[in-house]
C-alpha angles and dihedrals in degrees: 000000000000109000127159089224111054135213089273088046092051089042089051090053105049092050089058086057097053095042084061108052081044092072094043088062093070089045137065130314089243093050101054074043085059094042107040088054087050093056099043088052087058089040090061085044084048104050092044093052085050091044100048092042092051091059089059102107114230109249119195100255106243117216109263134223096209082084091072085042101054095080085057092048094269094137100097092186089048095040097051093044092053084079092083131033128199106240092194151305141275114207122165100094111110088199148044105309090232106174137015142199144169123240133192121271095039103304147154133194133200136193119194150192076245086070098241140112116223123208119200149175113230094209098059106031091227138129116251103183147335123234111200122173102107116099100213143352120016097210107158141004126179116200104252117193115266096061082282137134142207125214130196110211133191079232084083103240131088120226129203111213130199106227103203101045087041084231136135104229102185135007116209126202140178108098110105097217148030111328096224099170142019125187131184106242091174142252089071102299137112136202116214124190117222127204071236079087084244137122120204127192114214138202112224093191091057095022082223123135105248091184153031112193127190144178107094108106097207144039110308108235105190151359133209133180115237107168116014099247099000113058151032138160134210140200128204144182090249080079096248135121120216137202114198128187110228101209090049101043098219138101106262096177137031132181138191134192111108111110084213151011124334109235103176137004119194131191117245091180128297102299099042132044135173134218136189118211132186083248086086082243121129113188145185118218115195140143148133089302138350091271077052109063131113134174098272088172146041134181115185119203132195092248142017119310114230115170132015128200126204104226097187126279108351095352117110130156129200137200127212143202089247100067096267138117123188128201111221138204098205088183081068104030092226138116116249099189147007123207128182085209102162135030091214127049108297107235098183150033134175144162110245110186140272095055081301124136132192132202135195136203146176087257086077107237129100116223118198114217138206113200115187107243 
């Protein structure tokens, strides 16, 4: 049987899998919901990659003659992935690496299904501190002022630390469900989206809950800032986008397209803004005014399409559930580089300074990238 993912790569899998709906077990009975109906979502990716590749006939390997060429760049695979270089890696997580973000100084932090948040200094590879409070699942944190973050838990709350004290400093409550994703909106607030279909917008001052937005009719799957104050989206596993005016309160835009779940929607600015579906879609939505936007641009991978990065004005990079994550020029529409980064799913991506980008996986690990502009 010829198949791009052999019996190791099925069995790794599967074991992530298990290793999943594991931890569900010790939380809630929404959350094994939540993730029963997750797995059973990569089970069915799963058996159609092994499916299709199985159909593929074996043919005798004949000798080639891009061996004589690589000296003189004819390794295409080689060739494209030279474009970005992998500076080091980050191990310590006994978990899915689940979110990412770049701190000053030099700085990365990392939330995890192990329930910790992880600090460390890119220079020297090593882990500064460990930050433990949440009960279950880190699944999302978002950089605040005041050398401080925010994390979104399955446990249902999110929690502010202080980074240099290694301290929580507030819990905040009030989502009935998993918190799967927090963004910065300004002023010292945050908005959170919940698997409760829900998105809340919090006060960080008063640590009191200014707004409960709805509209979304499934879990909602991930927030993004795009004005400070204005304007946020959100993505969902009822495969829509939203746009939602702060100061009204309301949703004033929403956009379909995706064929599945939403996992991930990034600013662009405040006039653009990208999204990653299951789908194996990633795609740029843009226009004259927010009412106005339609998808301008599509990139189709070969599997889902998990996490996305902002990179700065016409950069991106994905990550995918097989083990990849692409650098795009959305200007050009076009993929700069390919990089078979992980050998599990890669449930994370971010831009960590100093042209600098980090990716997560269920293996475990975080690798830090360079990709040549």
């Amino acid at each position: 049987m010829a198949t791009g993912e052999d019996g190791p790569g099925v069995a790794a899998r599967l074991q992530s899998l298990a290793e999943r709906l594991g931890g569900a077990i010790e939380a809630s009975e929404e959350e094994l919901r939540q993730a029963a109906k997750t797995v059973a979502e990569e089970l069915i990716v799963l058996q159609e990659k092994v499916t299709k590749e199985a159909s593929v006939p074996v043919r005798a390997e004949r000798p080639s003659k891009r061996t004589e060429k690589e000296g003189a760049g004819g390794d295409r695979k080689r060739k494209r992935h030279s474009a970005a270089q992998c500076l080091g890696m980050l191990q310590g997580h006994t978990g899915t690496v689940s979110s990412l973000v770049g701190l000053n100084n030099g700085r990365i932090a990392s939330g995890s299904l192990d329930k910790s948040i992880k600090i460390w200094d890119m220079a020297s590879k090593k882990c500064l501190s460990t930050l433990e409070g949440h009960s279950s699942w880190v699944l999302d944190m978002a950089v605040l002022e005041k050398n401080r973050l925010a994390s979104a838990s399955s446990d249902k709350t999110i929690k502010v630390w202080d980074v240099t004290k290694g301290k929580c400093t507030t819990t905040l409550t009030g989502h009935n469900g998993t918190v799967s994703s927090v963004t910065y909106i300004g002023s010292n607030q945050i908005a959170t989206g919940s698997y409760d279909n829900t998105i809340m917008v919090w006060d960080l001052d008063s640590d009191q809950r200014l707004a409960v937005l709805k509209g979304h009719e499934d879990a909602v799957l991930s927030v993004d800032c795009l004005e400070e104050g204005k304007l946020i989206a959100s993505g969902s596993r009822d495969k829509l986008i939203k746009v939602w005016n702060l100061e009204e309160r309301k949703c004033i835009a929403t956009f379909s397209g995706h064929t599945a779940w939403v996992n991930h929607v990034v600013a662009m600015g405040p006039d653009k803004l990208a999204s990653c579906s299951q789908d194996r879609m990633i795609k740029i939505w843009s226009g004259p005014s927010v009412q106005e936007w339609r998808c301008t641009v599509d990139f189709k991978l070969n599997q889902a399409a998990l996490c996305l990065s902002y990179l700065g004005p016409g950069r991106l990079a994905s990550g995918s559930s097989d083990g990849m994550i692409k650098f795009w020029d959305t200007d050009a529409e076009k993929c700069m580089a390919t990089v078979p980064a992980h050998s599990n799913w890669v449930r994370c991506i971010a831009h960590v300074g100093h042209g600098r980008t980090a990716s997560g996986s269920e293996g475990k690990a975080i690798k830090v990238w360079t990709a040549r502009q």
